[in-house]
C-alpha positions as CSV (number, residue, x, y, z in Angstrom):
1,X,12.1,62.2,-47.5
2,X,12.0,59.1,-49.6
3,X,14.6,57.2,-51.5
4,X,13.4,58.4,-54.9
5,X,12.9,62.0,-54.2
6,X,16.7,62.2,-52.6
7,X,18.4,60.5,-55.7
8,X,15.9,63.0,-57.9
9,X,17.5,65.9,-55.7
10,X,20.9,64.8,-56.2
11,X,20.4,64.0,-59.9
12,X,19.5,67.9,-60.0
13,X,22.3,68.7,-58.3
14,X,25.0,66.9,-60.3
15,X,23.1,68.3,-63.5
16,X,23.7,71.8,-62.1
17,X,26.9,71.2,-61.4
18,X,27.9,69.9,-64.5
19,X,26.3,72.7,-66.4
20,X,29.4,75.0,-64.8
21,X,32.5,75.3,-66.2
22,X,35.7,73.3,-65.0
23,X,37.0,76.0,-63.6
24,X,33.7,76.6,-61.6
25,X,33.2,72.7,-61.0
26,X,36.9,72.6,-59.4
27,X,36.5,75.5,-57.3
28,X,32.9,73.8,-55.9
29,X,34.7,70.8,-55.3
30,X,37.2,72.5,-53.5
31,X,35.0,74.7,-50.8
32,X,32.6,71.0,-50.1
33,X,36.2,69.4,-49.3
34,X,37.3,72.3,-47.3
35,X,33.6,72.4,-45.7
36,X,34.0,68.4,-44.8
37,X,37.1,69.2,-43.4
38,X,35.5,71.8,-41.5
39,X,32.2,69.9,-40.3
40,X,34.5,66.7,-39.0
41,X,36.6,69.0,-37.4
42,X,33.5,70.4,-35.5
43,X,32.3,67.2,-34.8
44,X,35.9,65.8,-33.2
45,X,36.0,69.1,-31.1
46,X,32.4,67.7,-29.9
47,X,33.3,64.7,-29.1
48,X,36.9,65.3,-27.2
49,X,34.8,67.8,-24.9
50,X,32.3,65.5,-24.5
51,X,35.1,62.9,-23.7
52,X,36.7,65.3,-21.0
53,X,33.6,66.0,-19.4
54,X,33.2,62.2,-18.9
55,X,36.5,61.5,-18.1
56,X,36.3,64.7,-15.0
57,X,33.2,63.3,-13.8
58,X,34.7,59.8,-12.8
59,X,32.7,58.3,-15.4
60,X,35.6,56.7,-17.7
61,X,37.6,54.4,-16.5
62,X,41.3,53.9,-17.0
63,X,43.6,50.6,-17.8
64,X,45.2,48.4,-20.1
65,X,44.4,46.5,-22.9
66,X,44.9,43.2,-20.7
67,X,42.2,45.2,-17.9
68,X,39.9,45.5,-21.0
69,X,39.9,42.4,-22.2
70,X,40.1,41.0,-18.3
71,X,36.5,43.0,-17.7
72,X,35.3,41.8,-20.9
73,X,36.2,38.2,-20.1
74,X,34.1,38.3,-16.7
């Protein structure tokens, strides 16, 4: 989807949304945060399994920040 037909979505959008009362416009603001929260939360549980299965199958190495930059030097 192009650039122009994305902002011409979003400018329909934010016209909709507008067009609600505050009360309305509050309470949509308010389920999108909540829906954020919910979505990175989602994502974080992803990537800490994802992390664990690494870490179980040898393939995440452990050490200090001196190691790290040691390796990083070499």
């Amino acid at each position: 989807m192009n650039a122009q037909v994305m902002s011409s979505r979003f400018q329909t959008v934010i016209e909709t949304v507008e067009s609600l009362p505050p009360d309305d416009q509050l309470l949509l603001i308010e389920i999108i945060r909540q829906r954020l929260i919910q979505y990175r939360r989602a994502e974080l549980i992803t990537e800490v399994a994802e992390a664990r299965q690494s870490y179980s199958q040898g393939d995440v190495q452990r050490g200090t920040v001196d190691d790290l930059l040691k390796e990083l030097a070499e």
